[in-house]
Backbone as numpy.savetxt, mean C-alpha at the origin, in Angstrom:
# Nx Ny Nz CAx CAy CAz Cx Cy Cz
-28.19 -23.06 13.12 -27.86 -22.04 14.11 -26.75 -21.16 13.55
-26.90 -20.12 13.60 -25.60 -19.28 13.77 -24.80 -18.55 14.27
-23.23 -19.07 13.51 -22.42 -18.90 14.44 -22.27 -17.70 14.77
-21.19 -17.24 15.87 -21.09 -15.94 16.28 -20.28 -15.33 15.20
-20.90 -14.50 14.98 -19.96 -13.44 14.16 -20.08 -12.19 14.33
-18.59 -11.36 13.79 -19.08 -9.50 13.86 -19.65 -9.14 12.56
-21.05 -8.59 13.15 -21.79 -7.86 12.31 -21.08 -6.50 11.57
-21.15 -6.55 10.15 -21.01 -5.24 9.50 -21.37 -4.46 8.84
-21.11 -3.25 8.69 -22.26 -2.43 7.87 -22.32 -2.86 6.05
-23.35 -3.00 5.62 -22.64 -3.27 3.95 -21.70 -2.03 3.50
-20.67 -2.19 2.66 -19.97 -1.31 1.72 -20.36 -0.83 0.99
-20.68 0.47 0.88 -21.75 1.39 0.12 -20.89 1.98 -1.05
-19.52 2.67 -0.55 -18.70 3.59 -1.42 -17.66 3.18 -1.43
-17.24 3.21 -2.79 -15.67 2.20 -2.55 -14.75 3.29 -4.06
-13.61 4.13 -3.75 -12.54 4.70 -4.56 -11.47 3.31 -5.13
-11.01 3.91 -6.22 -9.46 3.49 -6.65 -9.07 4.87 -6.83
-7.80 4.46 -6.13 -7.00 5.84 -6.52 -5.89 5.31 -7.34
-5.44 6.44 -8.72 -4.31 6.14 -9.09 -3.32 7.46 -9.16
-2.21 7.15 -9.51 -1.64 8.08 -10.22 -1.10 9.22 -8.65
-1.56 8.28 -7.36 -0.83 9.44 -5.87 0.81 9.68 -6.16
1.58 8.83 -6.63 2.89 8.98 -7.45 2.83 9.36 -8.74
3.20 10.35 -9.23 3.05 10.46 -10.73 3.48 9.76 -11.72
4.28 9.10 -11.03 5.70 8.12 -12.20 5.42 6.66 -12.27
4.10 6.42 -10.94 3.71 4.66 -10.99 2.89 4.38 -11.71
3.05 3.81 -13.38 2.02 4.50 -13.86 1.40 3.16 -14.27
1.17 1.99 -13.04 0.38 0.67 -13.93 -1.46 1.47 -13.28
-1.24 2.14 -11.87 -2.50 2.87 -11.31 -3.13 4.06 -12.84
-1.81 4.87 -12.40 -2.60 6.29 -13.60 -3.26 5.52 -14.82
-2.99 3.86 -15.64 -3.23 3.64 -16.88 -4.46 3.21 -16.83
-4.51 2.39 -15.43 -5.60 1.18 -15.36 -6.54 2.69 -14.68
-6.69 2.87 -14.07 -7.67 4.52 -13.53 -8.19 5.53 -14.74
-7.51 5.67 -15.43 -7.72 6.33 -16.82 -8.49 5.61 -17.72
-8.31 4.15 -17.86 -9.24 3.42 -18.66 -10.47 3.22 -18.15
-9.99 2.76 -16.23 -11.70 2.96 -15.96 -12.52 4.32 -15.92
-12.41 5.18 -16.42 -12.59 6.19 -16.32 -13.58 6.35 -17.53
-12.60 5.82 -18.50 -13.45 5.67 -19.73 -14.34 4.73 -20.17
-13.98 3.80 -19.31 -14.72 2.33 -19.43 -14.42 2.15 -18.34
-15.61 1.96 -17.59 -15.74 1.29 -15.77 -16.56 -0.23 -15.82
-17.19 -0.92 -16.80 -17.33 -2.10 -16.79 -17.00 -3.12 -15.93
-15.35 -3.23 -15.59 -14.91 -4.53 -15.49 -14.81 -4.11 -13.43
-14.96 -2.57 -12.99 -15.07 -2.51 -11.69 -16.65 -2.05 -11.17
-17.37 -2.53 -12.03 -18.73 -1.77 -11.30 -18.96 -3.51 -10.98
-20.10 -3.37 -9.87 -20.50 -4.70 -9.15 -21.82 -3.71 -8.50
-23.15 -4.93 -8.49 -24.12 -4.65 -8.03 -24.85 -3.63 -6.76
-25.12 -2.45 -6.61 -25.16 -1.98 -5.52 -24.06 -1.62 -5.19
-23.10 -1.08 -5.53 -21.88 -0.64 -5.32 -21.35 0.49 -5.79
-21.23 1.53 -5.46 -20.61 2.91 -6.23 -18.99 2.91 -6.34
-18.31 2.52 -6.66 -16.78 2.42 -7.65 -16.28 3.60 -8.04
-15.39 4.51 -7.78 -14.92 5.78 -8.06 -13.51 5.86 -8.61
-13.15 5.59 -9.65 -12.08 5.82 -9.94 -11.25 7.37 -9.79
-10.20 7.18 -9.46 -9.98 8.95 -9.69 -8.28 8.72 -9.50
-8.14 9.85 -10.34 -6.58 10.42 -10.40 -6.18 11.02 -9.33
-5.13 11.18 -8.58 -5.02 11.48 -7.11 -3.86 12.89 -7.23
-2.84 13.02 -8.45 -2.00 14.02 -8.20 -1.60 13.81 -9.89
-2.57 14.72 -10.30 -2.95 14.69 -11.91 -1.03 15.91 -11.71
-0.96 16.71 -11.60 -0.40 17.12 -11.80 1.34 16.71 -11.97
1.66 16.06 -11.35 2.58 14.94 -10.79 2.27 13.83 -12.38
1.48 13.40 -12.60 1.26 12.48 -13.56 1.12 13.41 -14.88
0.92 14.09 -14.77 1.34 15.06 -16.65 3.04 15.49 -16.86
3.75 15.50 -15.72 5.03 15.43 -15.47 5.62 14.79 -15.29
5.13 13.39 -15.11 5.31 11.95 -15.29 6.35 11.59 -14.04
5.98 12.43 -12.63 6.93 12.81 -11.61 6.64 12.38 -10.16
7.30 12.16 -9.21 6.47 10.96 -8.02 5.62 12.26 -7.68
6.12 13.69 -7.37 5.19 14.81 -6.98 5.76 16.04 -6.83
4.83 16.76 -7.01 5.31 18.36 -7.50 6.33 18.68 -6.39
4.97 19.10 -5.29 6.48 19.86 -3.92 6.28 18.62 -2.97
5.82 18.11 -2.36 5.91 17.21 -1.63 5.12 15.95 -1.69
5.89 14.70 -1.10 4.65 13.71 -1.06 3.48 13.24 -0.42
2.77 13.22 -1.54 0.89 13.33 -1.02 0.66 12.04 -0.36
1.26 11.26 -0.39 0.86 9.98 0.65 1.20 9.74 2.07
1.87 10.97 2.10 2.66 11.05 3.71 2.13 12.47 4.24
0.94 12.97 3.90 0.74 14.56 4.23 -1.08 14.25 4.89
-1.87 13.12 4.87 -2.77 12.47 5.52 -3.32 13.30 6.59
-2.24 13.94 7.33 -2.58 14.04 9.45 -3.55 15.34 9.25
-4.04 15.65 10.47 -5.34 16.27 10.84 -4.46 17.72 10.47
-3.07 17.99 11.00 -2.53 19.12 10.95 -2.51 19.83 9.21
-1.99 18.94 8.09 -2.24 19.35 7.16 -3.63 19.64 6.41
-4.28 18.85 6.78 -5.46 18.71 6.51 -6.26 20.05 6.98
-5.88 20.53 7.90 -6.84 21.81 8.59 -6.59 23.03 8.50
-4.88 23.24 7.42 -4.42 24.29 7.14 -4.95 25.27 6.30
-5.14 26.55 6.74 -5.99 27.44 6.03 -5.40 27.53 4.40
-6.57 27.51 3.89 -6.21 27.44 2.43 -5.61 28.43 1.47
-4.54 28.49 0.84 -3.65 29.69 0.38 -2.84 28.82 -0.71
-2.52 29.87 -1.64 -1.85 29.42 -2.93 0.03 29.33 -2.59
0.31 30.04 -1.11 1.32 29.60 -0.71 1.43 27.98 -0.11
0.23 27.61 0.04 0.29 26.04 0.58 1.33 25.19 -0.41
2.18 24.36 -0.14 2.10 23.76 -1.48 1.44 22.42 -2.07
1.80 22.71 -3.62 0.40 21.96 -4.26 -0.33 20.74 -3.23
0.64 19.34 -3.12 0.22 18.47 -2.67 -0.74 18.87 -1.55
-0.09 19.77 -0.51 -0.87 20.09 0.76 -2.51 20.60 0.21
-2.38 21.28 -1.00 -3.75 21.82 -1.55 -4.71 20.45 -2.09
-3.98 19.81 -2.73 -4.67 18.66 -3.37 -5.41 17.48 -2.01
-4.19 17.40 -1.24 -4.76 16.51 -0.02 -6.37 17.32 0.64
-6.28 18.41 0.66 -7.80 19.30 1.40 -8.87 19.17 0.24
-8.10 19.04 -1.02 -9.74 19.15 -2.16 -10.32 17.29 -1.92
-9.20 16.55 -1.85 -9.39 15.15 -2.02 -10.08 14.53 -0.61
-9.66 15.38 0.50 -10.41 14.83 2.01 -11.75 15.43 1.36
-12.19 16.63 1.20 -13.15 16.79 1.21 -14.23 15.89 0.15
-13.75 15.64 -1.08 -14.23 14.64 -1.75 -14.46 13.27 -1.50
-13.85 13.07 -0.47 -13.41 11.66 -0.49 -13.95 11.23 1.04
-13.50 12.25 1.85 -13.46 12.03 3.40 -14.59 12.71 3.72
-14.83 13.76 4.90 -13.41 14.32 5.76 -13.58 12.52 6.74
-11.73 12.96 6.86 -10.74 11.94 7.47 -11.77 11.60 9.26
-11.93 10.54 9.01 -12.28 10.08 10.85 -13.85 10.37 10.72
-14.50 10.55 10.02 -15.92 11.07 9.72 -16.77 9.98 9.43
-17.82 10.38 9.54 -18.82 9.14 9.11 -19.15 9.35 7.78
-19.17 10.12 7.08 -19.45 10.60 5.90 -18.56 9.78 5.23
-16.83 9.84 5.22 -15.78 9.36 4.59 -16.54 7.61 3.83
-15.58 7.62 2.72 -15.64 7.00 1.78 -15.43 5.15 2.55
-16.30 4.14 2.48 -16.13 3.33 3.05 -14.56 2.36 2.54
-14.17 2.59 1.62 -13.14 1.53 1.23 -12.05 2.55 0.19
-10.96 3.00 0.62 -10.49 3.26 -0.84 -8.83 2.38 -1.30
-8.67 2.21 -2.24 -7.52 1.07 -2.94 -6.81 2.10 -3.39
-5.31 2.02 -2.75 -4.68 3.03 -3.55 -3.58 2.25 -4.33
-3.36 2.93 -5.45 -2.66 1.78 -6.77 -1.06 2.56 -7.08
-0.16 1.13 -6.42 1.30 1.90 -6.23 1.98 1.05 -7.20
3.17 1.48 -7.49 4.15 0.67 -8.23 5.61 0.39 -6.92
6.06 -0.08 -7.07 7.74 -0.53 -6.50 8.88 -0.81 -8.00
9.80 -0.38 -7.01 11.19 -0.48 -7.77 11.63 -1.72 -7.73
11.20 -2.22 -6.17 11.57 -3.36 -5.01 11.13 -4.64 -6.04
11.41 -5.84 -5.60 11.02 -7.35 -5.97 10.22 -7.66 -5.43
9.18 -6.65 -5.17 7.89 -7.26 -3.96 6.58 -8.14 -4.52
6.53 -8.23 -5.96 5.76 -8.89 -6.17 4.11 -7.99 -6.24
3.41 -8.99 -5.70 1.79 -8.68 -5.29 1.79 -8.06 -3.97
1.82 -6.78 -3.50 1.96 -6.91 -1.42 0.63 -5.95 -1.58
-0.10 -6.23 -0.77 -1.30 -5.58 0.09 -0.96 -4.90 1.43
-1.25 -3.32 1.83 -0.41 -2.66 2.71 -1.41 -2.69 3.68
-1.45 -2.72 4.82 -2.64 -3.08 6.02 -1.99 -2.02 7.12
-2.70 -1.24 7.75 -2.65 -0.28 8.97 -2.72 -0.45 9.77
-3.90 -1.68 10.17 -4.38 -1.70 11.22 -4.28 -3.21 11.37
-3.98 -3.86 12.71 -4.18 -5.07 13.02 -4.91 -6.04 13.43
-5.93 -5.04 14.07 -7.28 -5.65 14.25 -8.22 -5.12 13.33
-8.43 -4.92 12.81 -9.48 -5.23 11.38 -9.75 -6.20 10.72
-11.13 -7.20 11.37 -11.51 -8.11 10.90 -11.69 -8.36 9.38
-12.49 -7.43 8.85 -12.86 -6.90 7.99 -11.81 -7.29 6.50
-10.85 -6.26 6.85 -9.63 -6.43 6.30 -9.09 -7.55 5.90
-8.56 -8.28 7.12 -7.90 -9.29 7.21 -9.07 -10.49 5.95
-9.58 -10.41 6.32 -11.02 -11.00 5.72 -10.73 -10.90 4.19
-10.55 -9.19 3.81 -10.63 -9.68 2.02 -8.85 -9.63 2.06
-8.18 -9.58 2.66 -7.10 -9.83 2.32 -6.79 -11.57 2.02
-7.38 -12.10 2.86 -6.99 -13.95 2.89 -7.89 -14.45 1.42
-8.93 -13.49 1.43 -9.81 -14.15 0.05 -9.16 -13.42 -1.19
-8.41 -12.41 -1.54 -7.53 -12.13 -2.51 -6.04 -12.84 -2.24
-5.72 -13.02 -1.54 -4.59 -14.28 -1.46 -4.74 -15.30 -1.74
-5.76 -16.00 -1.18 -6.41 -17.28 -2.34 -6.91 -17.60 -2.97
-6.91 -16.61 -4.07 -7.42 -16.13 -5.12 -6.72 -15.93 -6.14
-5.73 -15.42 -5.50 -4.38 -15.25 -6.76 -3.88 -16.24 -6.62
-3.92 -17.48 -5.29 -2.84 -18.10 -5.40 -2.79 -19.09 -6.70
-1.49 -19.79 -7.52 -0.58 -19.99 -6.58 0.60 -18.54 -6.62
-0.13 -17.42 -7.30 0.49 -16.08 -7.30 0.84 -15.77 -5.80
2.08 -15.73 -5.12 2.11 -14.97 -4.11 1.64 -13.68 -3.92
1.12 -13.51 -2.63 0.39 -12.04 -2.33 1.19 -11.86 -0.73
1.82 -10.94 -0.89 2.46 -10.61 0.64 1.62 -9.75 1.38
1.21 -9.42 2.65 0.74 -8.47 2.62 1.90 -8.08 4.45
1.89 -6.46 4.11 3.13 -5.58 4.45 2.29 -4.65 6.03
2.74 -4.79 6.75 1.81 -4.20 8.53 2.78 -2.99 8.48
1.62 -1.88 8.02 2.61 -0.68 8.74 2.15 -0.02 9.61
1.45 -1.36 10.84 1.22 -0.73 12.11 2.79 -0.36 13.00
3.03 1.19 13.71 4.00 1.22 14.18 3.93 2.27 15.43
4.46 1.93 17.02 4.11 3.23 17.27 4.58 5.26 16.85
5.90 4.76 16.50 6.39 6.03 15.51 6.70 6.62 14.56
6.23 5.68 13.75 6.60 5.30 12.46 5.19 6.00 11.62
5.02 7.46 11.38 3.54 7.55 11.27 3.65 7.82 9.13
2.94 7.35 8.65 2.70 7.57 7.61 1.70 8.62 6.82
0.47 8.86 7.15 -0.66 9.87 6.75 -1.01 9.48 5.44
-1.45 8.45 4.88 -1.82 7.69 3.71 -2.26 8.82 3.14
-2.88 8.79 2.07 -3.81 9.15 1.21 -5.17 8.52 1.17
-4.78 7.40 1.36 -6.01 6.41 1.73 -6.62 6.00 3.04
-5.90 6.95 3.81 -6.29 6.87 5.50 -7.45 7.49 5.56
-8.08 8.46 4.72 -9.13 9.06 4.91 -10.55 7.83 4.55
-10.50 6.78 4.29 -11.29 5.91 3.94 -11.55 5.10 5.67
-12.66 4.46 5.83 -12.70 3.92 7.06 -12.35 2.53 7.33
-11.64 2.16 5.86 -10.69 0.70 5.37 -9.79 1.14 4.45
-8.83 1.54 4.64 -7.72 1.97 3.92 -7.17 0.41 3.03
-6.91 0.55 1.86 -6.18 -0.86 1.22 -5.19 -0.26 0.10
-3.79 -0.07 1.00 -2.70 -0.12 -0.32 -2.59 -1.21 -1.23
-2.06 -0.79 -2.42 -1.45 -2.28 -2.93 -0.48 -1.65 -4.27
0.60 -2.41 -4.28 1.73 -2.47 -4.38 2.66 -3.66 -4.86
2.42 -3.15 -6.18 3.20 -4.22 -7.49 4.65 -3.83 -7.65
5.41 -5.01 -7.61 6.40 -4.88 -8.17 7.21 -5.86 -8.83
8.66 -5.72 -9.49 9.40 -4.71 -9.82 8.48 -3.95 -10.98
8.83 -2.65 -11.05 8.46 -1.74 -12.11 9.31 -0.41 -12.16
10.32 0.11 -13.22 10.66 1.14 -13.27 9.85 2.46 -13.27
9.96 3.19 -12.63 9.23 4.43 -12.60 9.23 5.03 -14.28
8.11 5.86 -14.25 7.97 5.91 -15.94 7.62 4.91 -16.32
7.77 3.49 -16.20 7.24 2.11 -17.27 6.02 1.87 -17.09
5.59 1.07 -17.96 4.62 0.23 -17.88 5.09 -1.36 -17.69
4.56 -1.96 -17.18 4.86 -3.76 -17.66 3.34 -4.59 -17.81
3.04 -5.53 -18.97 2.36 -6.24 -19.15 2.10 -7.14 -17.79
3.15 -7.71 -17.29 2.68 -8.54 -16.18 2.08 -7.80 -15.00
2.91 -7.22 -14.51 2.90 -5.94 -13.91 1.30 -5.39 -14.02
0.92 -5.14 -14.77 -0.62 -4.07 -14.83 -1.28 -5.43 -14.79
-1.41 -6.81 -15.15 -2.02 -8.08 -15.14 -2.43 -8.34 -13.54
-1.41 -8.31 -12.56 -1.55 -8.79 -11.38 -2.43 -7.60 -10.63
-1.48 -6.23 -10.67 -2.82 -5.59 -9.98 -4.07 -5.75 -10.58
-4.35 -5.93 -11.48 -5.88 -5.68 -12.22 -6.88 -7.10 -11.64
-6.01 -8.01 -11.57 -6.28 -9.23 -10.46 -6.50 -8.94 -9.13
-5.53 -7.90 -8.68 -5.98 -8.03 -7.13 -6.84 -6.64 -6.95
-7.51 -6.22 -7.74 -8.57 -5.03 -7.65 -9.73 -5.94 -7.91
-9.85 -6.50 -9.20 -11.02 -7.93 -9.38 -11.55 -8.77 -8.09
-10.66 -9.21 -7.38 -10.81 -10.03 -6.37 -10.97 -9.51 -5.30
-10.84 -8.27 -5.11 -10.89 -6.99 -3.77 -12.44 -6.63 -4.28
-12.64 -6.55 -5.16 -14.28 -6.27 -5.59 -15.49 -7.60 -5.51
-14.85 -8.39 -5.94 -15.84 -9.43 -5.97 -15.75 -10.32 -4.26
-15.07 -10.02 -3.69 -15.26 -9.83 -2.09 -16.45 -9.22 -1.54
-16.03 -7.86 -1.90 -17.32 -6.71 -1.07 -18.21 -7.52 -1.94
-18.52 -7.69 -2.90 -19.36 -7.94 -3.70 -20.50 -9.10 -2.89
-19.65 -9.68 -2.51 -19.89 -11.59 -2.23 -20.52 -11.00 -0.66
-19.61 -10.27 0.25 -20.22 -9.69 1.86 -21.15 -8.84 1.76
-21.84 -8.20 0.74 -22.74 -7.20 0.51 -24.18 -8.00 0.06
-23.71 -9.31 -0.41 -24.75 -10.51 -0.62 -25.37 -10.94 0.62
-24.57 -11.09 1.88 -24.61 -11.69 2.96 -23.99 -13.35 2.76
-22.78 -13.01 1.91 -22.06 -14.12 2.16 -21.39 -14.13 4.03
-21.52 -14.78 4.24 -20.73 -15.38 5.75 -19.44 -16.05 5.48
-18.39 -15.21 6.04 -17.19 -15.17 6.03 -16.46 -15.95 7.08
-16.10 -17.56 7.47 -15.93 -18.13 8.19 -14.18 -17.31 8.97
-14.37 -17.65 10.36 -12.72 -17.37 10.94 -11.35 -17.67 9.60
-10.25 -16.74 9.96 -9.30 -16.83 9.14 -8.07 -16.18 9.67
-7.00 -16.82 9.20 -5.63 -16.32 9.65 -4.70 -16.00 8.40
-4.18 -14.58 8.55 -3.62 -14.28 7.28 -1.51 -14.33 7.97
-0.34 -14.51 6.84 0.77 -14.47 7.42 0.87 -12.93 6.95
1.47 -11.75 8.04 2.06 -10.74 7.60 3.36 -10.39 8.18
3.80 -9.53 7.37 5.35 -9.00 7.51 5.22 -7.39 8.27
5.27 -7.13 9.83 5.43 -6.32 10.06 6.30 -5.16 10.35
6.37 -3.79 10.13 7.50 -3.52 10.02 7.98 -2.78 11.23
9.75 -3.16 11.51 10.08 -3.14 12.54 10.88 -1.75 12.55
11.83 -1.07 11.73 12.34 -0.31 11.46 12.90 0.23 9.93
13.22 1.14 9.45 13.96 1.52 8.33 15.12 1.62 8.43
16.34 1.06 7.19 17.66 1.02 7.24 18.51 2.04 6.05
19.20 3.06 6.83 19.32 3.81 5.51 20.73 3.70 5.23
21.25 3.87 4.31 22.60 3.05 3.84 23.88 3.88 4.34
24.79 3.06 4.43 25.99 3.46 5.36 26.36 4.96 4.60
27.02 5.84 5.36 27.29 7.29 4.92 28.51 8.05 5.03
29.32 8.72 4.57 30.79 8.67 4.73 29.83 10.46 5.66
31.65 11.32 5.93 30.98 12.33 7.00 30.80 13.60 5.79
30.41 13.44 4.80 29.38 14.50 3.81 27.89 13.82 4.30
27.72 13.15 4.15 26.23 12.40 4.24 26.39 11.70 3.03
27.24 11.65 2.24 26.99 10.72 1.08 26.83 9.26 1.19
26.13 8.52 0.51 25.96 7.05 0.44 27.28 6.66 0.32
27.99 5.82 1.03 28.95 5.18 0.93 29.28 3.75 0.60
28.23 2.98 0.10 27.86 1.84 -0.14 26.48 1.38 -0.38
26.74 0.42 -1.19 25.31 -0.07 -1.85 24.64 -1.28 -1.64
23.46 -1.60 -1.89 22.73 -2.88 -1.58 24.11 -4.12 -2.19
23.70 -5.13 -1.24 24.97 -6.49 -1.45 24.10 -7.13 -2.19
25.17 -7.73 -3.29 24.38 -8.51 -4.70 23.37 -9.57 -3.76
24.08 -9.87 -2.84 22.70 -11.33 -2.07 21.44 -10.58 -1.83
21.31 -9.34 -1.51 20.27 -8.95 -0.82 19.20 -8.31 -1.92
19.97 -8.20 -2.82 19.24 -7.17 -4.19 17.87 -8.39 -4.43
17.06 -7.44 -4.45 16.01 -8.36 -5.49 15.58 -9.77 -3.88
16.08 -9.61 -2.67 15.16 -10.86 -2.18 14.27 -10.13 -1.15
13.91 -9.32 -1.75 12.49 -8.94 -0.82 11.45 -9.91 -0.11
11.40 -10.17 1.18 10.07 -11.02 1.79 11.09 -12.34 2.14
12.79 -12.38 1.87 13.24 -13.62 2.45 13.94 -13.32 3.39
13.92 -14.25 4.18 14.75 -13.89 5.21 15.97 -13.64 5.44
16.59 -12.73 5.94 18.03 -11.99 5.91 18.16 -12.37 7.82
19.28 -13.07 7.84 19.76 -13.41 9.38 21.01 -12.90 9.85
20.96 -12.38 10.70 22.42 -11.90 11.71 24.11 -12.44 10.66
24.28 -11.39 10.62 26.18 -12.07 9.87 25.62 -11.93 8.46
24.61 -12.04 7.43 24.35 -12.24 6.34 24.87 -11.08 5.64
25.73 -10.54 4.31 25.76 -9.08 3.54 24.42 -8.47 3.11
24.99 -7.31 3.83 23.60 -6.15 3.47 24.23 -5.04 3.03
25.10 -4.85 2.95 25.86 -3.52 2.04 27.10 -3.99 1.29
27.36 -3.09 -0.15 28.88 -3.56 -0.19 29.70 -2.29 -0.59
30.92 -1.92 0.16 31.61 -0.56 -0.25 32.08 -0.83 -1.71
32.86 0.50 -2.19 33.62 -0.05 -3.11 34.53 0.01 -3.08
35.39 -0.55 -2.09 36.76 -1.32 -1.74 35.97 -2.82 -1.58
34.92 -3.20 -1.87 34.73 -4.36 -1.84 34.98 -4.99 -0.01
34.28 -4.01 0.67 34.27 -4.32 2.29 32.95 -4.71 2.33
32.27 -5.49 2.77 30.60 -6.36 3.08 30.48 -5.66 4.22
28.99 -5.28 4.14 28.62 -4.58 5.82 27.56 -5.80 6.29
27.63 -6.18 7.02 26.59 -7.39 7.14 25.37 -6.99 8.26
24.54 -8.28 8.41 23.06 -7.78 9.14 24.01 -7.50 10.56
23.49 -6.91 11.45 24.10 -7.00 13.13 22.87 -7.20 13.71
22.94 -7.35 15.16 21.89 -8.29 15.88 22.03 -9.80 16.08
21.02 -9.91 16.60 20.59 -11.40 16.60 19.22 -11.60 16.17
18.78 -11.13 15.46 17.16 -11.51 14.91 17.23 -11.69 13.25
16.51 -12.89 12.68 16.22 -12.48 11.48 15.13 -11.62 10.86
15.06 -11.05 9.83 14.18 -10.15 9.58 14.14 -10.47 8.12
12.83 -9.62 7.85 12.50 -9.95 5.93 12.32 -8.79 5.78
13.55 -8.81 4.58 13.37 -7.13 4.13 12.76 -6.89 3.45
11.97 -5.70 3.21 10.65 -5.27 1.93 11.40 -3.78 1.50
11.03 -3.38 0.08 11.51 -2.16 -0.23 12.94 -1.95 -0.46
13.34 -3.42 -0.45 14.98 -3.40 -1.11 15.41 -2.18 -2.09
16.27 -1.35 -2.06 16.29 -0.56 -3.08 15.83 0.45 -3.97
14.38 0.81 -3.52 13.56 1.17 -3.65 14.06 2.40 -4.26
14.16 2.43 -5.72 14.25 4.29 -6.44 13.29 5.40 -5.26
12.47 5.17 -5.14 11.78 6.48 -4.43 12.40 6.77 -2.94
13.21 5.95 -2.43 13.11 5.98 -0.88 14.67 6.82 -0.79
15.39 7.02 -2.03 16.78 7.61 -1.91 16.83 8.66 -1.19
15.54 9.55 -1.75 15.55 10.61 -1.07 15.04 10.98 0.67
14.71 9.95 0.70 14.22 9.36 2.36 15.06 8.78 2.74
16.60 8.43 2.39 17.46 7.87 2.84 16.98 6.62 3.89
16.08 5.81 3.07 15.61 4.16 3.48 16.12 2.95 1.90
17.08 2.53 2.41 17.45 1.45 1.77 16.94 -0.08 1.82
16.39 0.14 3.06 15.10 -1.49 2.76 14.55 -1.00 4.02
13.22 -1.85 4.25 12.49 -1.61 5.65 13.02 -2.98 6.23
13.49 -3.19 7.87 12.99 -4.37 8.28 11.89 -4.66 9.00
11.44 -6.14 8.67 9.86 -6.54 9.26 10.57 -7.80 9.84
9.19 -8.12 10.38 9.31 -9.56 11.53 7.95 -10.56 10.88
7.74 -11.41 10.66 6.49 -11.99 10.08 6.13 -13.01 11.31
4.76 -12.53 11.40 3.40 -12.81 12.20 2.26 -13.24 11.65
1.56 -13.89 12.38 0.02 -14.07 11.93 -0.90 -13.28 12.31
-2.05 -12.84 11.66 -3.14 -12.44 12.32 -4.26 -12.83 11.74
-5.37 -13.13 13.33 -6.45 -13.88 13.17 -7.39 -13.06 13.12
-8.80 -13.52 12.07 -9.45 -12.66 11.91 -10.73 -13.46 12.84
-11.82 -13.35 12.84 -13.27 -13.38 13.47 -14.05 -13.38 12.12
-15.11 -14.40 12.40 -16.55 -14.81 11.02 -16.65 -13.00 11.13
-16.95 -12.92 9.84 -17.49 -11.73 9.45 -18.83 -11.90 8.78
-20.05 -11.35 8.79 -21.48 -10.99 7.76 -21.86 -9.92 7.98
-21.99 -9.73 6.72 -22.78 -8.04 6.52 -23.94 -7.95 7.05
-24.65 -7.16 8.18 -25.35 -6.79 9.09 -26.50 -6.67 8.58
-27.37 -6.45 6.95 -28.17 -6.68 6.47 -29.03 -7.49 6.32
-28.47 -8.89 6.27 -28.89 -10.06 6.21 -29.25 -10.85 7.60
C-alpha cells in the first residue's frame, strides 16, 4: 500500500549560478569549468545550466559594479523600463529573469543553486526561503547526510521584513549555498571540495526523485534569522568597536545574554543584552561592512517535512 504522500512534478530545468558576487570565486571557477566540461553535473533527463551571473563584476574580480544583484530580485526592479541609465546590475537582473524566469511564472526555471563564498566560519550552510517546502526540506536532509560527518547548516531567511530579492528567487525552488571561511579574491582547495560535494549530492537527489524514488517523512535542524546587528558607532557613524575575540570565527554556536560581542579600543566589552540565546551566522562578514551588519542573529528550530514522490510514477 501506499503511503500518503505529496505528489510532485518531476524537475525538468535545473541552473547553477556562479560568479552573482564577483570576488566569490570557488562559484565563478567551478561554473567556468562546467562550462567547459559539464560531465560531472549532467544526470539523466535533466537539463543543468551552468551560467555566470555578473560576468562583469567577475572580470573586475569585484562583489558588483553599481549595485548588488542578489538583493535587486522584486517585481519593482524587474519591470523597470529598460535604459542604459538603469544601472548595470538592475540591467543584468531583466536579461537573467528573462532567461531564467520570468519570476512567479510557470515557465521559470524549476531549481536554481546559487554558488556563494563567506568571509564568516560558516562552514557548509544551505540558504532556505521558505518554510514549508517539502520539497526542499527533502534534498536539504539528504545533502546533510550525505556530507555528514561534514557539518551542513542550513540558514531560514524566512522574515516578515527582512526582504532579500535573491537572484535565485526567480526559480520555483530557490537553493543558496554558502561556503566558508574564504577571502574574497581567493580560492581554497577545501573550500571549492565541499561545495562541489554539496552540488553532487543536490543533483543526485533530483536525480534519485525524478526516478520515482519515495522520499520517506523528515525533519531538518535550522537556524532562523531573527534580526541583524550592526556594530556599535561613535556620533560620525563610524564603527567604534569590533567583533570580541570569543565571538570571531563561532558562527552557528550559541552566544547567551552577558556573553562579549564587541570590543572598544579602550578595551571596554559590549556584551549580548536580552535574555535569549541566539546563534550567530555571518560573523564578520567582509561584504556586510558596507550594510553595516556585523553578524545576523538566529534562533534554531526544526522543520518537518511530508513523504515526497515525483508524480510520474
Amino acid at each position: 500500500m501506499s503511503s500518503c504522500h505529496i505528489a510532485e512534478e518531476p524537475i525538468q530545468k535545473v541552473a547553477i549560478f556562479g560568479g552573482t558576487h564577483g570576488n566569490e570565486l570557488t562559484g565563478v571557477f567551478l561554473v567556468k569549468h562546467w562550462l567547459e566540461n559539464g560531465a560531472e553535473i549532467q544526470r539523466t533527463g535533466l537539463e543543468v545550466k551552468p551560467f555566470i551571473t555578473n560576468p562583469r563584476a567577475v572580470k573586475k574580480c569585484t562583489r558588483y559594479i553599481d549595485c548588488d544583484l542578489n538583493r535587486i530580485f522584486d517585481l519593482e526592479n524587474l519591470g523597470k523600463k529598460m535604459s542604459e541609465d538603469l544601472p548595470y546590475e538592475v540591467r543584468r537582473a531583466q536579461e537573467i529573469n528573462h532567461l531564467f524566469g520570468p519570476k512567479d511564472s510557470e515557465d521559470s526555471y524549476d531549481i536554481i543553486f546559487d554558488l556563494h563564498n563567506t568571509t564568516s566560519n560558516m562552514g557548509c550552510t544551505l540558504i532556505l526561503e521558505d518554510s514549508r517546502n517539502n520539497f526542499l526540506i527533502q534534498m536539504f536532509h539528504y545533502i546533510k547526510t550525505s556530507l555528514a560527518p561534514l557539518p551542513c547548516y542550513v540558514y531560514l531567511i524566512e522574515h516578515p521584513s527582512l526582504k532579500y530579492a535573491t537572484t535565485r528567487s526567480i526559480a520555483k525552488y530557490p537553493v543558496g549555498i554558502e561556503v566558508g571561511p574564504q577571502p574574497q579574491g581567493v580560492l581554497r582547495a577545501d573550500i571549492l571540495d565541499q561545495m562541489r560535494k554539496m552540488i553532487k549530492h543536490a543533483l543526485d537527489f533530483i536525480h534519485h526523485f525524478n526516478e520515482g524514488k519515495e522520499f520517506p517523512p523528515c525533519a531538518i535542524e535550522v537556524y532562523k534569522i531573527i534580526e541583524k546587528v550592526d556594530y556599535p558607532r561613535d556620533e560620525n557613524g563610524e564603527i567604534a568597536a569590533v567583533i570580541h575575540p570569543n565571538l570571531q570565527d563561532q558562527d552557528w554556536k550559541p552566544l547567551h545574554p552577558g556573553d562579549p560581542m564587541f570590543l572598544t579600543l579602550d578595551g571596554k566589552t559590549i556584551p549580548l543584552g536580552g535574555d535569549c540565546t541566539v546563534y550567530p551566522v555571518f560573523v564578520n562578514e567582509a561584504a556586510y561592512y558596507e550594510k553595516k551588519e556585523a553578524f545576523a542573529k538566529t534562533t534554531k528550530l526544526t522543520l518537518n517535512a511530508k513523504s515526497i514522490r515525483c508524480s510520474l510514477h
